[in-house]
Every structure is written in C-alpha cells, then in structure tokens.
PDB file of N, CA, C and O in Angstrom:
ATOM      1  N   UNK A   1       4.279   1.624 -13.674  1.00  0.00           N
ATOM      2  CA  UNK A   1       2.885   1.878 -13.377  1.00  0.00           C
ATOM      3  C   UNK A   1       2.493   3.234 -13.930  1.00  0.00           C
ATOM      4  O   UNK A   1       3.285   4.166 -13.794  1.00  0.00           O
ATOM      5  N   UNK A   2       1.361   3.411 -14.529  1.00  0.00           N
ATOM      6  CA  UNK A   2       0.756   4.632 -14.915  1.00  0.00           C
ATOM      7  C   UNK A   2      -0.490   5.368 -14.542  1.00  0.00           C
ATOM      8  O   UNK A   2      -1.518   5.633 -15.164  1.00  0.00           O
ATOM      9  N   UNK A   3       0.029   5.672 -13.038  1.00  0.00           N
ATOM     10  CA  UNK A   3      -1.442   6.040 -12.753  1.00  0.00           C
ATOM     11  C   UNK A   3      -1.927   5.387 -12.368  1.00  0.00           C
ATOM     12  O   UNK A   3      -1.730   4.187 -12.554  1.00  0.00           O
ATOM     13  N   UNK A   4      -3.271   6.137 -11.252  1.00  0.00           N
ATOM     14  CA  UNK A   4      -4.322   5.218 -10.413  1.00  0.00           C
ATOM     15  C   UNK A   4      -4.476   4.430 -10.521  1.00  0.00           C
ATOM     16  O   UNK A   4      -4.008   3.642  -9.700  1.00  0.00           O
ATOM     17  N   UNK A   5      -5.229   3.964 -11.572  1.00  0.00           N
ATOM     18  CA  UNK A   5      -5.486   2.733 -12.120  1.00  0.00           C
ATOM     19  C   UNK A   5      -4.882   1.585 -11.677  1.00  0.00           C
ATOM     20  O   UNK A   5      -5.493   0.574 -11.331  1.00  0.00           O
ATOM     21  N   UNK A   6      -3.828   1.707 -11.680  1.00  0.00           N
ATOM     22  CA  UNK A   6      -2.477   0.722 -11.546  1.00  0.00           C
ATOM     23  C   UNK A   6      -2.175   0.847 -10.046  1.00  0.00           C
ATOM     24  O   UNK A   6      -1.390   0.026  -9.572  1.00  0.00           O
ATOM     25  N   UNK A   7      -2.794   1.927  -9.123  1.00  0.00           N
ATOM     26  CA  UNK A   7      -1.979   1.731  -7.732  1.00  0.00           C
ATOM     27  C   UNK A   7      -2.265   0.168  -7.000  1.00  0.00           C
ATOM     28  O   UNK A   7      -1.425  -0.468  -6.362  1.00  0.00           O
ATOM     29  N   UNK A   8      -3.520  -0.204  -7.250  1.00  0.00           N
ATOM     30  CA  UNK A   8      -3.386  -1.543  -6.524  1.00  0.00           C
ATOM     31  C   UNK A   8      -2.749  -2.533  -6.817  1.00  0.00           C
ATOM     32  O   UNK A   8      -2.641  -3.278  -5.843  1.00  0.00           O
ATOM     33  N   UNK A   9      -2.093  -3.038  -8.030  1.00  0.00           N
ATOM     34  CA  UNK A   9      -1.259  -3.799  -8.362  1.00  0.00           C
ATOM     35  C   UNK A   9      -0.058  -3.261  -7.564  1.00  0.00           C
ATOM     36  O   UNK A   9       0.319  -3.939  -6.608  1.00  0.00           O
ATOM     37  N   UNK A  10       0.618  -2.052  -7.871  1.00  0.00           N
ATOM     38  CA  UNK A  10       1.505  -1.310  -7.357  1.00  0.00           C
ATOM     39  C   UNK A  10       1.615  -1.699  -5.895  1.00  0.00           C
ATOM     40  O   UNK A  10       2.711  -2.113  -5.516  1.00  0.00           O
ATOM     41  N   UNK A  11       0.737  -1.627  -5.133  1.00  0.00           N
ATOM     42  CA  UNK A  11       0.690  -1.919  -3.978  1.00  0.00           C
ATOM     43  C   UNK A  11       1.154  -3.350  -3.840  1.00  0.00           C
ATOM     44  O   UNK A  11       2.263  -3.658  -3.404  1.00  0.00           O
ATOM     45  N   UNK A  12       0.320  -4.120  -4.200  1.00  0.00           N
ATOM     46  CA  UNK A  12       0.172  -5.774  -3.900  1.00  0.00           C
ATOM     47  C   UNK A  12       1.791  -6.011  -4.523  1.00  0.00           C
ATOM     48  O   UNK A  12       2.292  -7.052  -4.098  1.00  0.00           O
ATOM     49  N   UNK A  13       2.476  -5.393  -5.247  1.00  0.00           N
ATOM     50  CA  UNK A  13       4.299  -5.905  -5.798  1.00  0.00           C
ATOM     51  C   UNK A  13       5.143  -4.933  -4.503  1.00  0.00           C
ATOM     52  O   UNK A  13       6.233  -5.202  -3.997  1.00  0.00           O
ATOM     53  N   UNK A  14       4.404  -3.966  -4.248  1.00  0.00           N
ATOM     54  CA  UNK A  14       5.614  -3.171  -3.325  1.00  0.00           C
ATOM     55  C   UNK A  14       5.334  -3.932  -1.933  1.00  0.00           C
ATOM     56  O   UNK A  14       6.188  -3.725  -1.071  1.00  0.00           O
ATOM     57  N   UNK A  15       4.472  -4.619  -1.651  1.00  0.00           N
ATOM     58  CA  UNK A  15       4.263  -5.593  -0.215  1.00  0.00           C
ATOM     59  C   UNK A  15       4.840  -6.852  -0.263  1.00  0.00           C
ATOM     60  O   UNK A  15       5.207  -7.423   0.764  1.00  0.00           O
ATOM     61  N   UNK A  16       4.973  -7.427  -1.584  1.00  0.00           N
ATOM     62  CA  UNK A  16       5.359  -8.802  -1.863  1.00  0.00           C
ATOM     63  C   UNK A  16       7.120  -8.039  -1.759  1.00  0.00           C
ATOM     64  O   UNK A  16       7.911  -8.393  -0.885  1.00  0.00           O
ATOM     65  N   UNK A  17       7.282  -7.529  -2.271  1.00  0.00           N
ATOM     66  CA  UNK A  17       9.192  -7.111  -2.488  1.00  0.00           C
ATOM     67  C   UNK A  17       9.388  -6.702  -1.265  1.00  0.00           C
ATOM     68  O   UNK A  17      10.516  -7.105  -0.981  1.00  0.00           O
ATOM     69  N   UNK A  18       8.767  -5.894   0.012  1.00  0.00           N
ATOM     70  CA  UNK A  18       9.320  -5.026   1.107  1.00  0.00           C
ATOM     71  C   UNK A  18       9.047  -5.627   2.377  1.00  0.00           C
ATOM     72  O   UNK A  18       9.546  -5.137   3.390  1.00  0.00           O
ATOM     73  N   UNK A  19       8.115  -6.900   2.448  1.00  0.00           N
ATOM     74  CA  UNK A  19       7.543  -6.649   3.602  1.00  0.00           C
ATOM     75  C   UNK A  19       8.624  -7.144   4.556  1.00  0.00           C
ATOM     76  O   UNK A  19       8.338  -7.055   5.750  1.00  0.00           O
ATOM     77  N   UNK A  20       9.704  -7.604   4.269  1.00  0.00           N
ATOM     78  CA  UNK A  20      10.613  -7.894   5.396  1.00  0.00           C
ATOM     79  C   UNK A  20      11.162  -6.860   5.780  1.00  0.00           C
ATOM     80  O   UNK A  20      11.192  -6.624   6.988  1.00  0.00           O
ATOM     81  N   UNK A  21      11.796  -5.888   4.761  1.00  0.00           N
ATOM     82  CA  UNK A  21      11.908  -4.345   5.644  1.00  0.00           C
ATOM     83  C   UNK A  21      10.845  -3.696   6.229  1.00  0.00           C
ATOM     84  O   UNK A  21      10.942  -2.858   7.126  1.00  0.00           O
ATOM     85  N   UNK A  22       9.866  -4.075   5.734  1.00  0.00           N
ATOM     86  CA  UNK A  22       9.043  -2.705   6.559  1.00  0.00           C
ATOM     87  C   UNK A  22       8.984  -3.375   7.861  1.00  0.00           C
ATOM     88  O   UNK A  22       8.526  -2.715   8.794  1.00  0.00           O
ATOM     89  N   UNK A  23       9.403  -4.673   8.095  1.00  0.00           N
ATOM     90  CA  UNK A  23       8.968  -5.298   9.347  1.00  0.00           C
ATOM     91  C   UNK A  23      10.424  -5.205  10.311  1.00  0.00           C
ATOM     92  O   UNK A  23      10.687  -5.110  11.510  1.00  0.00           O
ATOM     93  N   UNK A  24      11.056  -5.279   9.234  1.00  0.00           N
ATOM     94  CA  UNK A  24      12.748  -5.503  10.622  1.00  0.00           C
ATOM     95  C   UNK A  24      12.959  -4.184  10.670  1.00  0.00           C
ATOM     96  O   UNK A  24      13.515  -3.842  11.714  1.00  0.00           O
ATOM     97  N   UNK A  25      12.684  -3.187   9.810  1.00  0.00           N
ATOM     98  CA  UNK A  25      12.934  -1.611  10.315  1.00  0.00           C
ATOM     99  C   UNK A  25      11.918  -0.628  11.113  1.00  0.00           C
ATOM    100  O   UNK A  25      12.020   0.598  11.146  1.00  0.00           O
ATOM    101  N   UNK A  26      10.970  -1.364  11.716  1.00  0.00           N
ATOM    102  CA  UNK A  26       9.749  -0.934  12.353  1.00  0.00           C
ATOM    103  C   UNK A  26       9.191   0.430  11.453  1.00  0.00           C
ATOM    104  O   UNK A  26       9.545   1.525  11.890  1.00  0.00           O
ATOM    105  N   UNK A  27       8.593   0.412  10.588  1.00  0.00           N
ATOM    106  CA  UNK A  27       7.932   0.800   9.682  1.00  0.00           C
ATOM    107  C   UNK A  27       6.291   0.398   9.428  1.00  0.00           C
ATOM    108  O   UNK A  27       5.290   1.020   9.071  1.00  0.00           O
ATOM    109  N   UNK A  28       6.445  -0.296   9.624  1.00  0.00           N
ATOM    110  CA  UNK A  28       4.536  -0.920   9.187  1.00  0.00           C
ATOM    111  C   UNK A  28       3.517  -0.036   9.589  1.00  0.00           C
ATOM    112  O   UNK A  28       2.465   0.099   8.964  1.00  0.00           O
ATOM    113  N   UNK A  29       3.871   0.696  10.836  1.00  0.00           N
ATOM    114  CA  UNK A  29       2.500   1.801  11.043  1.00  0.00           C
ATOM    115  C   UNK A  29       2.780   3.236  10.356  1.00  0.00           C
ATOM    116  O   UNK A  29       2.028   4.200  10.501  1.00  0.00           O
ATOM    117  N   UNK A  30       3.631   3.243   9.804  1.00  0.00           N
ATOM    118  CA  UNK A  30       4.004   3.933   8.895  1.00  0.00           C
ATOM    119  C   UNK A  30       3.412   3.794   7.638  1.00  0.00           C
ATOM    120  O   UNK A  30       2.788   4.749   7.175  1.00  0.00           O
ATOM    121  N   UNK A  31       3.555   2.321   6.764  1.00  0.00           N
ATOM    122  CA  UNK A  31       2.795   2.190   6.099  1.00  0.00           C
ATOM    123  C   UNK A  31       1.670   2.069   5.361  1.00  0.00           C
ATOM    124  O   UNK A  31       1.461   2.217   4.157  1.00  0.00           O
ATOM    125  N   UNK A  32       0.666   1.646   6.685  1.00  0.00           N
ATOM    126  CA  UNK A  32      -0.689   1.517   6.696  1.00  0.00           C
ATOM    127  C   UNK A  32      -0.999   3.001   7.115  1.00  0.00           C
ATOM    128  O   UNK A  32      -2.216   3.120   6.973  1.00  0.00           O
ATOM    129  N   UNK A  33      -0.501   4.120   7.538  1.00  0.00           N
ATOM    130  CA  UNK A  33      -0.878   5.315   7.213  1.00  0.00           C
ATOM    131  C   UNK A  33      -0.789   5.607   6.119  1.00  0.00           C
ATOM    132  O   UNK A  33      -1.849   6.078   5.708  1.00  0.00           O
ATOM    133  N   UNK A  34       0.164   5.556   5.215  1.00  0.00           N
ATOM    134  CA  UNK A  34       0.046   5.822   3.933  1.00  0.00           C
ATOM    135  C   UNK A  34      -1.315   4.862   3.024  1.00  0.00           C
ATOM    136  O   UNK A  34      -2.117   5.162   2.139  1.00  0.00           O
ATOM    137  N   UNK A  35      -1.094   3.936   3.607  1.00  0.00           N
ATOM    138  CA  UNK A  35      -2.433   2.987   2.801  1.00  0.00           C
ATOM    139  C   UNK A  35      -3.827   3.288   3.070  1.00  0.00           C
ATOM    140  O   UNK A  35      -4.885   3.279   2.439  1.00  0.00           O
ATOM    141  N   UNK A  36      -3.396   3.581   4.349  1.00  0.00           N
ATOM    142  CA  UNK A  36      -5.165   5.051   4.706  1.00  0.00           C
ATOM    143  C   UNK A  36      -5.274   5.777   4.050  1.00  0.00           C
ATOM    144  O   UNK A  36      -6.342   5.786   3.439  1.00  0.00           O
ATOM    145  N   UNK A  37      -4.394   6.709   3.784  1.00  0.00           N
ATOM    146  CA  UNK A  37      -4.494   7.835   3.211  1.00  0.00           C
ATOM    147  C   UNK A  37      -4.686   7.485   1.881  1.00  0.00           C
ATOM    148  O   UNK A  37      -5.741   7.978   1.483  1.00  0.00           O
ATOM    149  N   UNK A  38      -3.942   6.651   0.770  1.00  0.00           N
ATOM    150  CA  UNK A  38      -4.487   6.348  -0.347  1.00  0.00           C
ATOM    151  C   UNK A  38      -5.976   6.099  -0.784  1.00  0.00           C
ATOM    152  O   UNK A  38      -6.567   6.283  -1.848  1.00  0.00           O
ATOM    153  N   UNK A  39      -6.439   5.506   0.703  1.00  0.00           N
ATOM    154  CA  UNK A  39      -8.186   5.101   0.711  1.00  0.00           C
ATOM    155  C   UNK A  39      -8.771   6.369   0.840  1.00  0.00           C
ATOM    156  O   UNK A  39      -9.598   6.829   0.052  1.00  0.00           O
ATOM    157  N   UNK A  40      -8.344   6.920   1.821  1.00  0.00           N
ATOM    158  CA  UNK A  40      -8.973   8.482   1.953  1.00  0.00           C
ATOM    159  C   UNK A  40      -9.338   9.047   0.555  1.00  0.00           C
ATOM    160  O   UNK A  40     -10.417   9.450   0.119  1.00  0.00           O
ATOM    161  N   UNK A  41      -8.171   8.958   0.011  1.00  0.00           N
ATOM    162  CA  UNK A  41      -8.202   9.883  -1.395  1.00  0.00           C
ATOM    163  C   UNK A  41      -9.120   9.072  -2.592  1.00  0.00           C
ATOM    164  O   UNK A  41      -9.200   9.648  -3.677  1.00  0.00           O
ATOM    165  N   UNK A  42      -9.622   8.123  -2.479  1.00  0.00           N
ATOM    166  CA  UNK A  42     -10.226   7.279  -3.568  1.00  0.00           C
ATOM    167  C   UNK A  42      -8.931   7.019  -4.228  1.00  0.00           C
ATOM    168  O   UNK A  42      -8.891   7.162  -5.450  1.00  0.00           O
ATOM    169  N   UNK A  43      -7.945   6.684  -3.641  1.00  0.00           N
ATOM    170  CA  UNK A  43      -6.429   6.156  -4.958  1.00  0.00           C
ATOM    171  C   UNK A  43      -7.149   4.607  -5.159  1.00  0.00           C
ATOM    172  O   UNK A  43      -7.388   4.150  -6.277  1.00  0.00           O
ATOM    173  N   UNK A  44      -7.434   3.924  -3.959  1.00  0.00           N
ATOM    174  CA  UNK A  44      -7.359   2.979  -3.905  1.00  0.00           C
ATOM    175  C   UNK A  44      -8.451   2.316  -3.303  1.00  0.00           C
ATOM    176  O   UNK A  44      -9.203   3.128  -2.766  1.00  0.00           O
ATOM    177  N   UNK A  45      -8.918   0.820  -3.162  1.00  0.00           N
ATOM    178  CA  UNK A  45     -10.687   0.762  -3.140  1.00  0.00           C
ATOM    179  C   UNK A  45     -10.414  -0.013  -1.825  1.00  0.00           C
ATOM    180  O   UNK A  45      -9.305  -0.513  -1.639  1.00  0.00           O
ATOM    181  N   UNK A  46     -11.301  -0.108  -1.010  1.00  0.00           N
ATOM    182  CA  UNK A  46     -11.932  -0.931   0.165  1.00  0.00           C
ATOM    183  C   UNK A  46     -11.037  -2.384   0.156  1.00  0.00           C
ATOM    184  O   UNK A  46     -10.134  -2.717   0.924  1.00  0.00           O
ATOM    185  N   UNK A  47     -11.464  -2.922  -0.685  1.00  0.00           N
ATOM    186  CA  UNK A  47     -11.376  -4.106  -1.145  1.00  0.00           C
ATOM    187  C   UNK A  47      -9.260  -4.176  -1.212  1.00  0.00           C
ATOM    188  O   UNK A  47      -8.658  -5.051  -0.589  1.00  0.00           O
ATOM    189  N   UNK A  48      -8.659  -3.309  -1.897  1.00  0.00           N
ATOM    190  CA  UNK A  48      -7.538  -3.129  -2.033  1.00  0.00           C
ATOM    191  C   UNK A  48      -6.980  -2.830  -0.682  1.00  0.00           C
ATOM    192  O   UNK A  48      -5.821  -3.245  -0.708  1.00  0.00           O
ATOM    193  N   UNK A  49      -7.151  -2.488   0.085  1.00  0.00           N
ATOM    194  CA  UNK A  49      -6.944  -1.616   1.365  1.00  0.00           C
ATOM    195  C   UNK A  49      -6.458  -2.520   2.281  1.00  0.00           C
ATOM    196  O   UNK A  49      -5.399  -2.636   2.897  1.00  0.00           O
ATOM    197  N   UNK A  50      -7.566  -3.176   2.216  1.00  0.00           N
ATOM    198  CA  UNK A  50      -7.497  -4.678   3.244  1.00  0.00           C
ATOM    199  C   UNK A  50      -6.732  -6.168   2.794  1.00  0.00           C
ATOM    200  O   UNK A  50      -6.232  -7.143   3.356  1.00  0.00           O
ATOM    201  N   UNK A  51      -6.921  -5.796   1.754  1.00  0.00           N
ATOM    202  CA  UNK A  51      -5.525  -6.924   1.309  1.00  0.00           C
ATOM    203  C   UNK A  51      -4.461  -6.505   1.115  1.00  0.00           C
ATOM    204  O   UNK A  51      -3.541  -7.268   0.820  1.00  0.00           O
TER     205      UNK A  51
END
C-alpha cells in the first residue's frame, strides 16, 4: 500500500485476514479506536469507517 489513498482497501484486507484474532484475543475495541482515529484524521471516509 502507498499511502492514504490506499488505507481503505488496506483496511477492508487487514479485517478480512484478522478478524478471528482480533476477536479470540479480545482486541476489537481496540481496533475500532484506531478506526476512529483514522476518521478523525481524514485517513479514511465515513463511508469506509462503517464498513
């Protein structure tokens, strides 16, 4: 990936590959802080956020 541009793809492959760890290692509110915070920053759009 190169850059912004690319974080929402980035996202949508790192959820498809992890989501069983982030779920059996209790992580997920962990994650969706970070996925806030990407929104916070304009990394990433509304629309991306929620899917």
């Amino acid at each position: 990936y190169v850059g912004d541009i690319q974080m929402g793809t980035a996202l949508s492959d790192f959820i498809q590959e992890n989501t069983e760890s982030l779920v059996s290692k209790s992580l997920y509110r962990n994650f969706l802080l970070h996925v806030s915070n990407l929104f916070d920053f304009g990394v990433i759009s509304p629309s991306q956020a929620l899917n």
